[in-house]
DOZAMAR-406235 format. One record per residue (C-alpha): residue number from 1; x, y, z. Coordinates in Angstrom, 3 decimals. Example, Ala and Ser with C-alpha at 12.3 -4.5 7.8 and 13.67 -1.06 7.14 Angstrom:
2
<r resi="1" east="12.300" north="-4.500" up="7.800"/>
<r resi="2" east="13.670" north="-1.060" up="7.140"/>
This chain:
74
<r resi="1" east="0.000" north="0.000" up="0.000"/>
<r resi="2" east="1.543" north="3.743" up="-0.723"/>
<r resi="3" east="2.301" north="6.164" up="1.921"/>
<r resi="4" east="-0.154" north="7.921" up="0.167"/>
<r resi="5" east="-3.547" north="5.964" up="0.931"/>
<r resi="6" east="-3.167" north="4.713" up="4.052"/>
<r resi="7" east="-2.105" north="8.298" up="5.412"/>
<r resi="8" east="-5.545" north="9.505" up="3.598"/>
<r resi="9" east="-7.198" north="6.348" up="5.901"/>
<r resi="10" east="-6.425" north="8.571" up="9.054"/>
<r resi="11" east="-8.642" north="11.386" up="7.396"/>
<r resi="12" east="-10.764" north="12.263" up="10.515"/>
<r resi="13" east="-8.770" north="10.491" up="13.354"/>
<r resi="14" east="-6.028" north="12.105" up="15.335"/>
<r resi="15" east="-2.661" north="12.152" up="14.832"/>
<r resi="16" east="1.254" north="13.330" up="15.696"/>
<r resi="17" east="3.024" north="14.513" up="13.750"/>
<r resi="18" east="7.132" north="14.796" up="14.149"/>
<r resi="19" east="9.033" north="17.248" up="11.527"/>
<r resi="20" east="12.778" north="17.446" up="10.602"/>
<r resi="21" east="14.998" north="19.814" up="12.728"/>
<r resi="22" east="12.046" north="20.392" up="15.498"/>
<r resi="23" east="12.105" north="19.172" up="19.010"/>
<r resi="24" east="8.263" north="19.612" up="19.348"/>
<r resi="25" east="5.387" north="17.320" up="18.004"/>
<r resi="26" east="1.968" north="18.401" up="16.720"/>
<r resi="27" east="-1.150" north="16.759" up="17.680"/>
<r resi="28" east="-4.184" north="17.378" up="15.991"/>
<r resi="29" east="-7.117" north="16.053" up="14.070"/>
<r resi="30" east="-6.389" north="14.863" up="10.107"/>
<r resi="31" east="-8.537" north="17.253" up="8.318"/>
<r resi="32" east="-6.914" north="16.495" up="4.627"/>
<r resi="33" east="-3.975" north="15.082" up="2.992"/>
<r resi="34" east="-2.909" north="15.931" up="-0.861"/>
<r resi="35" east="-0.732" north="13.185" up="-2.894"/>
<r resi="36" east="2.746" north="14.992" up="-1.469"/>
<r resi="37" east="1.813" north="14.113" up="2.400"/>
<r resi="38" east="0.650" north="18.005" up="3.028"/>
<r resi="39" east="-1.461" north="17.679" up="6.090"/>
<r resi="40" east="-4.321" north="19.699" up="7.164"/>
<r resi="41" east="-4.381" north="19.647" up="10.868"/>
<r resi="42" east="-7.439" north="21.084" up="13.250"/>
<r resi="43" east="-7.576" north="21.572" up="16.715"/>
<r resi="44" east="-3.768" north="21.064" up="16.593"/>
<r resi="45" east="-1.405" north="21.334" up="19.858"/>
<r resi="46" east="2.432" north="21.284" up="19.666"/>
<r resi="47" east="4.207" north="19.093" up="22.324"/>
<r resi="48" east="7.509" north="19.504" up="23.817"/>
<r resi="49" east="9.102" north="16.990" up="26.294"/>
<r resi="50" east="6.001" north="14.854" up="26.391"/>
<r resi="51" east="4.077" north="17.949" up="27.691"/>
<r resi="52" east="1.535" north="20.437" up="26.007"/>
<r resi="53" east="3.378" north="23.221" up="25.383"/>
<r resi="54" east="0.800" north="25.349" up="23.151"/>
<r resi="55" east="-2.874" north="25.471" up="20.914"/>
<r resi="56" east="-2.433" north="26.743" up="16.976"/>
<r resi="57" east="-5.654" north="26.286" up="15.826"/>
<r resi="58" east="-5.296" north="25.260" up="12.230"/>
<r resi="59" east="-2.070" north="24.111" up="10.705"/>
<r resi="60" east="-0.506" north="23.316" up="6.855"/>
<r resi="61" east="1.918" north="20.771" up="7.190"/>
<r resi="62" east="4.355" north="20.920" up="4.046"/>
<r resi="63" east="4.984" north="16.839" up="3.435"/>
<r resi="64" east="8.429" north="17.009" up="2.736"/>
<r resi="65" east="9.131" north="18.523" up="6.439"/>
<r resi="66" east="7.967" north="15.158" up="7.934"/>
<r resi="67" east="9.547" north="12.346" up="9.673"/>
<r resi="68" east="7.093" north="10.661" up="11.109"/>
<r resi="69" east="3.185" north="10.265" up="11.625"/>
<r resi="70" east="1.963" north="8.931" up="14.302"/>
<r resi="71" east="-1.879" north="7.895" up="15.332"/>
<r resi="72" east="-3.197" north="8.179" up="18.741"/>
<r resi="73" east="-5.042" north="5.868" up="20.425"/>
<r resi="74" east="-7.701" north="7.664" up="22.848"/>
């Protein structure tokens, strides 16, 4: 299976995110994903050290920034 489709399977579920060259993870809900891994992320909080540092709302993810995505289990 691509990358792709089964990142488009988390459409509506929540997720982490991890980027290149950042010590922080976003969490937030999978709004929309293109066919280059850009995320749309809602409700999204960044975490630093395990902890929540800060709310942004609504945040473009540019796909070639990521290392890693994640899904959380509630």
């Amino acid at each position: 299976m691509f990358p792709s489709k089964k990142v488009q399977g988390l459409v509506g579920t929540k997720i982490q995110v991890e980027m290149k060259g950042e010590e922080s993870i976003l969490e937030g809900v999978l709004e929309s994903v293109d066919d280059y891994l850009n995320l749309h992320l809602v409700n999204t909080t960044e975490i630093i050290n395990g902890e929540k540092s800060r709310t942004l709302g609504s945040v473009i993810v540019r796909g070639n920034n990521i290392i890693l995505i994640n899904p959380v289990n509630e």
